[in-house]
LUMRO-988420 format. One line per 10 residues: number of its first residue (from 1); their letters; for each residue x, y, z of N, C-alpha, C. Coordinates in Angstrom, 3 decimals. Layout:
BEGIN
NUM	a	X Y Z X Y Z X Y Z  ...
//
This chain:
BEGIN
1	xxxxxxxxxx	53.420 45.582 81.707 54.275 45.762 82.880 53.666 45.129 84.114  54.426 44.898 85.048 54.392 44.129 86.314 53.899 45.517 87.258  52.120 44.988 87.903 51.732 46.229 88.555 52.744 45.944 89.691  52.574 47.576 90.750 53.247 47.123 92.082 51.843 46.422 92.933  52.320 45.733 94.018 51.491 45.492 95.012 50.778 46.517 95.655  49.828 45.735 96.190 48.716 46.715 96.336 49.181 47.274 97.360  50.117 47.597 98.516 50.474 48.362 99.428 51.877 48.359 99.242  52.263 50.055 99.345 53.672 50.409 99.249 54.212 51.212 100.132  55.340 51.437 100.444 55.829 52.099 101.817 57.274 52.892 101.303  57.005 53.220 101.194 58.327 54.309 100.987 59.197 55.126 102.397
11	xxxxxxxxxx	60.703 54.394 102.208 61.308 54.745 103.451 62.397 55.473 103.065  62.164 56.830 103.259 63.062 57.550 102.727 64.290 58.528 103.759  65.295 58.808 103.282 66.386 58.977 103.868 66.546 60.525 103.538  66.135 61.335 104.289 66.045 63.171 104.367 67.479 63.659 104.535  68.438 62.972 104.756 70.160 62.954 104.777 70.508 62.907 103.728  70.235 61.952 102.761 70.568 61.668 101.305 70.513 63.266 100.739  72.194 63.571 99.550 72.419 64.613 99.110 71.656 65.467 98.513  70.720 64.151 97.425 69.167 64.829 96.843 68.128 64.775 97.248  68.137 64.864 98.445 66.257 64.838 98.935 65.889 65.846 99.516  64.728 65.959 98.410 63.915 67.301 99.532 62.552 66.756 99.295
21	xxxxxxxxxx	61.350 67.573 100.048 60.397 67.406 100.355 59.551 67.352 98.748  59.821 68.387 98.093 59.148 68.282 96.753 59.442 66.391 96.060  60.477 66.040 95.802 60.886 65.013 95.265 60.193 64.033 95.670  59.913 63.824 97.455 58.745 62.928 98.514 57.749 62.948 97.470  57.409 64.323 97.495 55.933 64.554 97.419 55.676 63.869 95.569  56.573 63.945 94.941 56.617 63.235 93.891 56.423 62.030 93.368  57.204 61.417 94.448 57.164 59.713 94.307 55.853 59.943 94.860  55.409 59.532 96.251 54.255 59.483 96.790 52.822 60.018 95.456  52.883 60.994 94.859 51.999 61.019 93.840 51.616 59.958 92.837  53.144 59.775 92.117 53.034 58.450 91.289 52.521 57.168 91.922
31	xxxxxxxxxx	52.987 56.725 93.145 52.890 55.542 93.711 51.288 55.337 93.900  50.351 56.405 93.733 48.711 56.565 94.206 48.686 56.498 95.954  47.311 56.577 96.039 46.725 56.372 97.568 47.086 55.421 98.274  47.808 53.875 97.526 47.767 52.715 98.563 48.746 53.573 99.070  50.120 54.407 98.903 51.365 54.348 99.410 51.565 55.717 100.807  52.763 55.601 101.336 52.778 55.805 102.701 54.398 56.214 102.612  54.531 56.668 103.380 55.891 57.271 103.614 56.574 56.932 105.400  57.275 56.082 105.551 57.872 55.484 106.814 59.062 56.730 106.972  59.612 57.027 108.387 60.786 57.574 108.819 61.340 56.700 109.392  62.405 56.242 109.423 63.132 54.961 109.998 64.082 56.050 110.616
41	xxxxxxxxxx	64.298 55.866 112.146 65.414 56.584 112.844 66.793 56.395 112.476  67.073 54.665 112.118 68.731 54.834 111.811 68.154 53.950 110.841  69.636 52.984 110.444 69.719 52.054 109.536 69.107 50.942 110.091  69.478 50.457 111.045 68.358 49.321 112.192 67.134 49.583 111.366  66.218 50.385 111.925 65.316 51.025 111.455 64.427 50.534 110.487  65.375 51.178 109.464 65.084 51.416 107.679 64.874 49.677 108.006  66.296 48.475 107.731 66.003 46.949 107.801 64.375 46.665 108.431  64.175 46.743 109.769 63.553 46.061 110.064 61.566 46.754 109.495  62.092 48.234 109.524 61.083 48.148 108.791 60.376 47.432 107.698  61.512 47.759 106.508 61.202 46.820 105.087 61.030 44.952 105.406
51	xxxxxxxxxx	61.703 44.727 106.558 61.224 43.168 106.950 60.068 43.033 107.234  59.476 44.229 108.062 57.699 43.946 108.412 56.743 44.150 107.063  57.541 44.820 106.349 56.430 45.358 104.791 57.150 43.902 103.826  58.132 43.668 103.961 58.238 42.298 102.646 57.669 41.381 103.037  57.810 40.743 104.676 56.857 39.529 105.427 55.152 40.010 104.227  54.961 41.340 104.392 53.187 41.118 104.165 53.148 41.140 102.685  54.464 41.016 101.988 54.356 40.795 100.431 54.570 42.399 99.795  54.345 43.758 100.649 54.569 44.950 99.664 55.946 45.179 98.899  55.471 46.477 98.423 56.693 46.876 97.407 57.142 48.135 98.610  58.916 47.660 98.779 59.423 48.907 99.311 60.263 49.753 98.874
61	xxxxxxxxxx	60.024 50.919 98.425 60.547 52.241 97.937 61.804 52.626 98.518  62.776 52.375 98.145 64.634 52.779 98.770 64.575 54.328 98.334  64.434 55.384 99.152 64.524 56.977 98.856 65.652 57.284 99.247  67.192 57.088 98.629 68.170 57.682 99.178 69.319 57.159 99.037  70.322 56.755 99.341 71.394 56.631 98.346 72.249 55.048 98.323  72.979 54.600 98.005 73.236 52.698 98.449 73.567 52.391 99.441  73.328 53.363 100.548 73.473 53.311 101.879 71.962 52.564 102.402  71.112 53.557 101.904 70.064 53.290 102.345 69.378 52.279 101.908  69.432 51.943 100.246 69.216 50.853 99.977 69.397 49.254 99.928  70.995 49.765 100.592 71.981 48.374 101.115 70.959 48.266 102.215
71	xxxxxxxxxx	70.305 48.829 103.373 70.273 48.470 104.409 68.849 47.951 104.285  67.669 48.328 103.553 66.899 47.876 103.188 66.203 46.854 102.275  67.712 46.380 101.709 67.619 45.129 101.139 67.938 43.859 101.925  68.840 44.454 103.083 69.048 43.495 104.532 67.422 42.635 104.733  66.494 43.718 105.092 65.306 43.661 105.588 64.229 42.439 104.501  64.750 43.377 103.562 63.422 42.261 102.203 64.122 40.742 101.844  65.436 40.711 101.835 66.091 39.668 101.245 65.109 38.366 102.097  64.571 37.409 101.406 64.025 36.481 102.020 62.594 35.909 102.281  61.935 37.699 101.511 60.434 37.827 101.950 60.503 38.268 100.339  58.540 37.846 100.221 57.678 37.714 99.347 58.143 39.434 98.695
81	xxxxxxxxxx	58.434 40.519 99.406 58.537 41.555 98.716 59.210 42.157 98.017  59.286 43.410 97.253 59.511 44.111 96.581 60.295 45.300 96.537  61.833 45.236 95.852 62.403 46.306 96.109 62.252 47.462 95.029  62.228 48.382 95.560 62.104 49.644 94.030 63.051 51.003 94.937  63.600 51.575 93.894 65.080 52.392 94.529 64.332 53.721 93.582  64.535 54.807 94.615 64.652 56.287 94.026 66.002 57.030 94.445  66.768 56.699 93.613 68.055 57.594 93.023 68.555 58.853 94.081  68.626 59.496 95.458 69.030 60.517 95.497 70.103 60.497 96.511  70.806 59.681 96.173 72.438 59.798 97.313 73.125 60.449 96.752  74.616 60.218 96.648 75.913 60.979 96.412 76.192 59.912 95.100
91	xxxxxxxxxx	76.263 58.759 94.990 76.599 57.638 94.076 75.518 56.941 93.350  75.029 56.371 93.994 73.567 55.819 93.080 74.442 54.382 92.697  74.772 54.075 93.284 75.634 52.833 92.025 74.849 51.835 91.688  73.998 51.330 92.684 72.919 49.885 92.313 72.126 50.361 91.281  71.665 51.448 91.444 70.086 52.236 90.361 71.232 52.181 88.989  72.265 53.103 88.832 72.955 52.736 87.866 72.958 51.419 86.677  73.052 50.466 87.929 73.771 49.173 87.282 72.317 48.679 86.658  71.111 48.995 87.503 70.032 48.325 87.334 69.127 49.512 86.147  69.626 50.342 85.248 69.226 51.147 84.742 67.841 52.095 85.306  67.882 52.097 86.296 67.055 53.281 86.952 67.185 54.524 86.658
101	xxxxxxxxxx	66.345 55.045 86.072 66.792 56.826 85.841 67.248 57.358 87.443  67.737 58.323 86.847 68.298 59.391 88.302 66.907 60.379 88.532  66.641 60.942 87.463 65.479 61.706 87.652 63.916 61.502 88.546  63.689 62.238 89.375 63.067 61.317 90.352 61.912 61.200 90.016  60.582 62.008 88.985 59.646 61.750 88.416 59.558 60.280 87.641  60.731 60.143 86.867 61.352 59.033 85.959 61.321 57.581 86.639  62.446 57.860 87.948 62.274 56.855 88.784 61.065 55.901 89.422  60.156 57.694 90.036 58.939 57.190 90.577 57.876 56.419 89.407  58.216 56.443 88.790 57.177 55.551 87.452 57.786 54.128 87.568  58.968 53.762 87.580 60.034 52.461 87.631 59.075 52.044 88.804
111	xxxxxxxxxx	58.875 52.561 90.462 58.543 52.424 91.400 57.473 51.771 91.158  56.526 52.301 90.672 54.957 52.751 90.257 54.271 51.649 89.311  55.201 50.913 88.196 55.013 50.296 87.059 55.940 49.609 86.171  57.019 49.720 86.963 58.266 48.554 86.272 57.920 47.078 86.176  58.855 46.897 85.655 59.516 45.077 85.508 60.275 44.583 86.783  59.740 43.106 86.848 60.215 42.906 88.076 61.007 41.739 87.345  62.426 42.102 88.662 63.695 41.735 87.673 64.308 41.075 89.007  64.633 39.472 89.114 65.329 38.610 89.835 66.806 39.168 90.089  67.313 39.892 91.164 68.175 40.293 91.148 69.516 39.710 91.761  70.533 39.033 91.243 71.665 37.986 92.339 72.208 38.832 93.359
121	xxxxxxxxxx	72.205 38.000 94.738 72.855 38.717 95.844 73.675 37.577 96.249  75.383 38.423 96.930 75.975 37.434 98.106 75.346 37.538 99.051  76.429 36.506 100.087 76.009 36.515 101.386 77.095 36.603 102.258  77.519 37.615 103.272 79.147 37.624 103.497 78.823 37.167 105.624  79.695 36.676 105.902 79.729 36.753 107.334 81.492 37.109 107.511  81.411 37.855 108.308 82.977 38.283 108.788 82.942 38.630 110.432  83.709 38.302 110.975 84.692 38.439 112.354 85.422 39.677 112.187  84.803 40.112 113.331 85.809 41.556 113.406 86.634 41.071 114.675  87.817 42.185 115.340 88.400 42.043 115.974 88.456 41.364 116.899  87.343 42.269 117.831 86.921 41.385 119.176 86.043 40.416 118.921
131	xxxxxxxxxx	86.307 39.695 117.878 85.476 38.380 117.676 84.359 38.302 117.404  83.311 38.955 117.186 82.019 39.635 117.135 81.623 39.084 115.420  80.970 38.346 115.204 80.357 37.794 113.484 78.849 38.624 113.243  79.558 39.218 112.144 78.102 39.100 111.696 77.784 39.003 110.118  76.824 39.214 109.859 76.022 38.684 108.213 75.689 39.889 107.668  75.679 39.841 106.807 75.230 40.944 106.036 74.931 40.960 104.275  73.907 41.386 103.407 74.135 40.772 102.164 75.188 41.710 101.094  75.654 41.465 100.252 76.110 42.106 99.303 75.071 41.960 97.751  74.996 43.462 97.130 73.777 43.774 96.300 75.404 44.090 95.425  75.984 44.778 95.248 76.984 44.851 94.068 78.370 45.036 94.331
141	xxxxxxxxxx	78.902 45.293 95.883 80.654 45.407 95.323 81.220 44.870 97.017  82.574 44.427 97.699 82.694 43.895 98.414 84.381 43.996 98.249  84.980 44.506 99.269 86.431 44.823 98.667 87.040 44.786 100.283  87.989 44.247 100.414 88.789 44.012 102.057 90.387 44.460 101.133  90.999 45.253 102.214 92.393 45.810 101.709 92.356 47.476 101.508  93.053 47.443 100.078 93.058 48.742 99.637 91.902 49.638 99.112  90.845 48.799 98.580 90.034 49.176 98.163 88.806 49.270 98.769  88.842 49.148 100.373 88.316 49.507 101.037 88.946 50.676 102.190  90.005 50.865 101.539 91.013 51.938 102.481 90.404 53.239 102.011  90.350 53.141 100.725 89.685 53.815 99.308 88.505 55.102 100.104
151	xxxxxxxxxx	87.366 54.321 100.011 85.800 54.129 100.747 86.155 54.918 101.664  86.537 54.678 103.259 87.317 54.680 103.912 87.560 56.027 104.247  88.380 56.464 103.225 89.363 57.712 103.050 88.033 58.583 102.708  87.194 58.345 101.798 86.512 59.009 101.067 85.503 59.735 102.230  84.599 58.275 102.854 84.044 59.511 104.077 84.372 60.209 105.138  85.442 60.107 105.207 86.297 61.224 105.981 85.592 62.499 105.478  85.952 62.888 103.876 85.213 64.474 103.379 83.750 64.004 103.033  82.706 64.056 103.652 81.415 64.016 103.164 80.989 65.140 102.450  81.438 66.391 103.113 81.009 67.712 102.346 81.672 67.480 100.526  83.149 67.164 100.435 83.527 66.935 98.838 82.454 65.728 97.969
161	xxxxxxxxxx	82.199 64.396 98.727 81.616 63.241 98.805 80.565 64.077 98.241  79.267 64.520 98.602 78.382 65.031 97.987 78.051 66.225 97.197  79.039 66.920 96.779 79.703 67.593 95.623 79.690 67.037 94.318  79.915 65.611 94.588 80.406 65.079 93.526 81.469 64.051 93.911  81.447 62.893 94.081 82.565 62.139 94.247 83.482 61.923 93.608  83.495 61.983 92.084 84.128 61.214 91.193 85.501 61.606 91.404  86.204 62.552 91.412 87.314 62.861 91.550 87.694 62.531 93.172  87.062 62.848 94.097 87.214 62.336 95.509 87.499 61.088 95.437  86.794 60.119 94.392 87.452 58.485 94.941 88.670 58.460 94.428  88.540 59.348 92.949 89.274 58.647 92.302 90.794 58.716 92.720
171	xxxxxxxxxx	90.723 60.611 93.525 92.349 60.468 94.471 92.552 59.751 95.533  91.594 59.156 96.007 92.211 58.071 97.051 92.459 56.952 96.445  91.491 56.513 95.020 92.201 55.401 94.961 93.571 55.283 94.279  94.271 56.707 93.955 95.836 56.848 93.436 96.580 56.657 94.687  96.154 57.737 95.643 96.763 57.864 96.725 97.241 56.465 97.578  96.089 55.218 97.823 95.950 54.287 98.313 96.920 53.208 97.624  96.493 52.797 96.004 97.595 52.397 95.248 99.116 52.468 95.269  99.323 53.604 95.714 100.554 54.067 95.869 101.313 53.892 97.044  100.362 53.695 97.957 101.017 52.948 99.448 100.984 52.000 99.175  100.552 51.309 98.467 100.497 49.491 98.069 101.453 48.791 97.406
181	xxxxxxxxxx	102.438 49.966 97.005 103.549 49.874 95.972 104.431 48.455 97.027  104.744 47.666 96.396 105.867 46.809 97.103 105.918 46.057 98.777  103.913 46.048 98.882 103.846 45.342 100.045 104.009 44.388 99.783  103.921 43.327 101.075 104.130 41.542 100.357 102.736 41.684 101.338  102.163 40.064 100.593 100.789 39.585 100.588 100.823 39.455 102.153  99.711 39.356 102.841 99.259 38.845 104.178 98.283 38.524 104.641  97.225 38.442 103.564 95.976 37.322 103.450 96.086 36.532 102.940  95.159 35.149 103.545 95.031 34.081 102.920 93.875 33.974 102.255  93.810 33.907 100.631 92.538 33.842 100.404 92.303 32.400 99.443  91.142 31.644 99.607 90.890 30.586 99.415 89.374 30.996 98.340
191	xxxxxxxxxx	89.419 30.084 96.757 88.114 30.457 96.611 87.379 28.981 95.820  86.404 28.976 95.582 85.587 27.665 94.637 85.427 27.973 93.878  85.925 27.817 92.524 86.967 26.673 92.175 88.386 27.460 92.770  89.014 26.679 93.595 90.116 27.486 93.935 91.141 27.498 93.461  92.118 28.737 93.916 93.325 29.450 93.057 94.542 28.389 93.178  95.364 29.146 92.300 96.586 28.378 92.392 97.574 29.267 93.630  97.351 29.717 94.051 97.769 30.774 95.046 97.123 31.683 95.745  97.062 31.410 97.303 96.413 31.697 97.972 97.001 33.094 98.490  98.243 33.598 98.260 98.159 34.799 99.643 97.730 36.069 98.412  97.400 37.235 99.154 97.023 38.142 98.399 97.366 39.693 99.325
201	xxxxxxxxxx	97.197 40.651 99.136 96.904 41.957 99.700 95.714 42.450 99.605  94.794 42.214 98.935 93.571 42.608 99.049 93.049 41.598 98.256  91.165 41.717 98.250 90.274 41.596 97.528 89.234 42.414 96.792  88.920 42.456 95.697 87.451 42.865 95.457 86.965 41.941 94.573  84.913 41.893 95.308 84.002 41.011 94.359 83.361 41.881 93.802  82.557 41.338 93.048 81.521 42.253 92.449 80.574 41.436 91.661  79.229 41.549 92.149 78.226 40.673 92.132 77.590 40.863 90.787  77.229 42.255 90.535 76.820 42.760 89.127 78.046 42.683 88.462  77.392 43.224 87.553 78.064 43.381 86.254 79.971 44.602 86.262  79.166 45.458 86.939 80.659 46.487 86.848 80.082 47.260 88.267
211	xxxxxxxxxx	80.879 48.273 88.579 80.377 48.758 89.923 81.217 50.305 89.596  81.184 51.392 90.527 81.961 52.051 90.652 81.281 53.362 91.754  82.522 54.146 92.444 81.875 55.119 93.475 82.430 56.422 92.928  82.470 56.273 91.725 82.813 57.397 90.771 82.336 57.941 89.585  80.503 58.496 90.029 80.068 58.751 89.039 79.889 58.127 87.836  79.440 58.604 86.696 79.419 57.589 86.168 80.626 56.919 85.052  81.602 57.068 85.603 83.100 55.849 85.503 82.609 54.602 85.847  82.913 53.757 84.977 82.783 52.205 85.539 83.991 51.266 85.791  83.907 50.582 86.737 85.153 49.897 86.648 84.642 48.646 87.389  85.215 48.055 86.072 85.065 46.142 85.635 86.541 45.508 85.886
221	xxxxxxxxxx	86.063 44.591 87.302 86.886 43.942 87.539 87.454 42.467 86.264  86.493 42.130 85.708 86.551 41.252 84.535 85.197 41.224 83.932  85.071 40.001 82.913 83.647 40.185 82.175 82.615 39.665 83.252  81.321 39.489 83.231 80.338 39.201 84.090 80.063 37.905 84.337  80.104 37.632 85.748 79.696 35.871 86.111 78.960 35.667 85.672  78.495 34.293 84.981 77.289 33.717 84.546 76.220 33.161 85.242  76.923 32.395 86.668 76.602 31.859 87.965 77.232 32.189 89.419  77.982 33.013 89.656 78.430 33.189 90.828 78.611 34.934 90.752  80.007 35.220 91.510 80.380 36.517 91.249 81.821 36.568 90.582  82.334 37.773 90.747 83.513 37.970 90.279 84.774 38.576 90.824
231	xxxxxxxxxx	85.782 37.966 91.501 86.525 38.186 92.716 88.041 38.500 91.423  88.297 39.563 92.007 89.942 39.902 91.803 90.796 39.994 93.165  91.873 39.387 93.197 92.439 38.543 94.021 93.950 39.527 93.574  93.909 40.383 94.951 95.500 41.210 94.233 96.989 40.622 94.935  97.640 40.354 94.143 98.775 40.260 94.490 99.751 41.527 95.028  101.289 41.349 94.735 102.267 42.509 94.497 101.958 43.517 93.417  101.713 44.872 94.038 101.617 46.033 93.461 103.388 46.798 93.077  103.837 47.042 91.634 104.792 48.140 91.555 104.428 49.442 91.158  105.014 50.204 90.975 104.758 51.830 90.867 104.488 51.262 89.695  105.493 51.060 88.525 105.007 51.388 87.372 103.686 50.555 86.600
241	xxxxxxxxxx	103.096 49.392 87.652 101.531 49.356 87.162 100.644 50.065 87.744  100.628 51.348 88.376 99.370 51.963 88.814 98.924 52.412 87.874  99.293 53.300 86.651 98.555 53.745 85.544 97.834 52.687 84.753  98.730 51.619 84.565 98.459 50.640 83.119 96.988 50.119 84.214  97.246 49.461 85.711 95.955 49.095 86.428 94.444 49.629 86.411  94.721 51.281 86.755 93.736 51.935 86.425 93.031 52.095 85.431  93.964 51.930 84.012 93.462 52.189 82.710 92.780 50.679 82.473  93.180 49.724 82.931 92.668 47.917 82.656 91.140 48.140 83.069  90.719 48.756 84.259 89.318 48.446 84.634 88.547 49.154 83.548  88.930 49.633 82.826 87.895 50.730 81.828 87.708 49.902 80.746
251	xxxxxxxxxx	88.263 48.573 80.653 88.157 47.915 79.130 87.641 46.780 79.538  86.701 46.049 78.378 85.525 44.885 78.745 86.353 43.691 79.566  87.472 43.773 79.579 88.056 42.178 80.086 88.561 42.753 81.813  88.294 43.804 82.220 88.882 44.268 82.754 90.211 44.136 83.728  90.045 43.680 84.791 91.828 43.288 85.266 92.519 41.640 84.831  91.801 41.360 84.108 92.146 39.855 83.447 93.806 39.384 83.238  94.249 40.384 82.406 95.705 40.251 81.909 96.973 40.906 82.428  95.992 41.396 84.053 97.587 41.745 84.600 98.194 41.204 85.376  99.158 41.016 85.422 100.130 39.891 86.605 99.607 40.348 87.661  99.453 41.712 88.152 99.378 41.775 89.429 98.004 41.171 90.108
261	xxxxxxxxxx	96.993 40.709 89.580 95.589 40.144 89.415 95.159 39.286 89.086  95.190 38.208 89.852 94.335 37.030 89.527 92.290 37.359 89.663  92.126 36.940 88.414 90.628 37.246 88.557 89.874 35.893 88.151  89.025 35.431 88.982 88.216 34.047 88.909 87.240 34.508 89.234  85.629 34.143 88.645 84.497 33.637 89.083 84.715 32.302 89.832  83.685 33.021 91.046 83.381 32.314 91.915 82.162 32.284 92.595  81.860 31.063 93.578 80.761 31.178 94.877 81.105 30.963 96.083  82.289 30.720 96.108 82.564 31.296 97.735 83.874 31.427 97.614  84.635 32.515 98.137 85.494 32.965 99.091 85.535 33.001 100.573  86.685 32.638 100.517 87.190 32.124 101.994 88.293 33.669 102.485
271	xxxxxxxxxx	88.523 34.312 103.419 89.836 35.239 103.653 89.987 35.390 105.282  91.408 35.310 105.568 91.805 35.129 106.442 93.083 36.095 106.916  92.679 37.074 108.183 94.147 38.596 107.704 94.770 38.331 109.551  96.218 38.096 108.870 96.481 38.113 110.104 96.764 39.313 111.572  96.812 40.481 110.882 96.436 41.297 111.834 94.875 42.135 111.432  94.433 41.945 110.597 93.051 43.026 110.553 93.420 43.596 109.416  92.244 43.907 108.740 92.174 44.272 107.713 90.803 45.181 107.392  90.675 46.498 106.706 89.610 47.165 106.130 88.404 45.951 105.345  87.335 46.286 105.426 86.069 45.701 104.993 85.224 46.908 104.649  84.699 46.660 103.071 83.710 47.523 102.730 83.200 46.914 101.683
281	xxxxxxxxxx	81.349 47.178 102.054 79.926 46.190 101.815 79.395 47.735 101.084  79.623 47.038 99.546 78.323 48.318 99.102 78.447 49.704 99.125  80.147 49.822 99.359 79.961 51.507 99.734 80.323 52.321 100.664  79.983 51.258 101.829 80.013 51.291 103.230 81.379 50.870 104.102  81.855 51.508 104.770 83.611 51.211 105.435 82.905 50.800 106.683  83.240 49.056 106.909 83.053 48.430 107.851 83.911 48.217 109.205  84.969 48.916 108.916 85.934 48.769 109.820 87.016 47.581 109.627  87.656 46.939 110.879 88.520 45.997 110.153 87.649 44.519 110.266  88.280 43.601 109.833 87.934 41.883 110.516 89.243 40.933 109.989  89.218 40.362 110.593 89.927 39.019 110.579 89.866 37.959 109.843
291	xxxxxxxxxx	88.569 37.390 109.886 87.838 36.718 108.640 86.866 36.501 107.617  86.532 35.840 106.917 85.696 36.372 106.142 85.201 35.197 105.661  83.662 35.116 105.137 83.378 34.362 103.814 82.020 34.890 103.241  82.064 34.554 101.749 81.119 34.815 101.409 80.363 33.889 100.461  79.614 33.619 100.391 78.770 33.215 99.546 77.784 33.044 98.597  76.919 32.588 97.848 75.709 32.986 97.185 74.692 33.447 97.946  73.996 34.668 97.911 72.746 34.528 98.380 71.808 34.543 97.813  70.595 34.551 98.391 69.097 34.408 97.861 68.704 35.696 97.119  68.537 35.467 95.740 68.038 36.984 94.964 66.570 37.686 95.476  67.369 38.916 94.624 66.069 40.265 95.355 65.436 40.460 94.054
301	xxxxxxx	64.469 40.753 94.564 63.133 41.372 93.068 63.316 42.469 93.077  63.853 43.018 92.317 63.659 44.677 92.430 62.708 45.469 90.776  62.225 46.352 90.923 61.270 46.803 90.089 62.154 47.836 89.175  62.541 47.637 87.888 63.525 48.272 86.718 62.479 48.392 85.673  63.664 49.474 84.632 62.390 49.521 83.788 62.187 48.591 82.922  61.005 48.816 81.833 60.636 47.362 80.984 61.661 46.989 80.662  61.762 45.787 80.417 62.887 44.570 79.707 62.599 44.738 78.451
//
């Protein structure tokens, strides 16, 4: 196995649904004497911390949920260092995808003595309203429309949200679907290799393999890019495909064969909404924007177990 670097920093998130002090005191055991425990005040924070620890080459410890680890992969993307994730949000979806145990003894060993595993990231810049751009990376899911209405809806109840989500997403994403019944398209979306039809009502990418904010339900937009990501491109929604839709993401080809879904691998998307539109990075409800693109970005090392 791939040791960790000789200095580690663990920035952990005391908000996250599963963290308590015992669990700290856990990782920090496994990790030995080099390691250290950072408090980052916000998400700012958490980034720029892990930017000063990847600049010097360490391994940084994500304690808390794909909130926290989205924001700390902001920070490392680019630098010599090292990401390693301990499992204790509401979702877990990256640790998931990347077979990380949930268990945090389990984890802290992944931390401690994993495989270091080249991980693909986008790269999105979007315009919000008042014109304002900014960058940000995507680690596994990226959805403008409904499926960020979804998200959205969901942290509204944080108290249900960390209960247990799975049923929490899963009624917004009926609920949401169902307002979607018989809109007409009003994005323009453009992609490489591009479509035969550009307008759409929503998007979702998805960088890994499958994604989901519903426990452990998976839902596969199609089979897995080989070189880019994987964008489903929605058209016209009717009532009577919301069931057959829902049931499509659960099977290996996933939204491949339904009219209402064009699905292409790609490396860049282009989107363009003429009044504003929902944006959500990872999990996270960004509010609205106007435009969008995304692209390949530069992969993350993150520490999984043996290969």
């Amino acid at each position: 196995p791939q040791g960790r670097r000789h200095m580690t920093i663990v920035l952990a998130n005391p908000s996250s649904s599963g963290f308590t002090g015992g669990s700290l005191r856990t990782v920090l055991n496994a990790l030995g004497d080099d390691a250290r425990a950072v408090w980052p005040k916000d998400a700012a924070g958490s980034t720029l911390a892990a930017a000063e620890a990847g600049r010097a080459g360490e391994t940084v410890v994500a304690m808390g949920g794909d909130g926290t680890v989205h924001h700390i992969a902001r920070g490392l993307i680019g630098t010599p260092g090292r990401l390693a994730i301990i499992p204790v949000g509401t979702t877990n979806v990256l640790s998931r995808l990347l077979g990380i145990p949930a268990r945090t003894a389990e984890a802290a060993a992944v931390a401690a003595d994993g495989e270091v595993a080249s991980v693909r990231t986008a790269r999105v810049e979007y315009e919000q309203l008042d014109g304002t751009v900014v960058g940000r990376p995507v680690l596994f899911s990226l959805g403008v429309g409904w499926d960020a209405e979804v998200v959205a809806a969901a942290e509204t109840e944080p108290y249900r949200k960390a209960r247990g989500g799975v049923r929490l997403y899963a009624r917004a994403a009926v609920v949401q679907l169902r307002r979607e019944v018989g809109r007409l398209p009003d994005l323009s979306v453009t992609t490489t290799p591009a479509l035969d039809d550009p307008l759409a009502t929503a998007i979702q990418l998805q960088v890994q393999d499958a994604y989901t904010f519903a426990g452990p339900l998976s839902m596969r937009i199609g089979p897995p890019a080989e070189t880019g990501f994987t964008v489903a491109v929605w058209r016209r929604i009717t009532g009577p495909s919301v069931v057959p839709l829902a049931l499509a993401s659960q099977r290996a080809d996933g939204l491949t064969k339904r009219p209402e879904v064009d699905v292409v691998e790609a490396t860049a998307v282009e989107l363009a909404a003429e009044h504003g539109t929902r944006l959500q990075i990872d999990g996270e409800p960004l509010g609205e924007l106007i435009r969008l693109r995304v692209s390949m970005g530069p992969p993350l090392d993150v520490l999984v177990p043996d290969l």
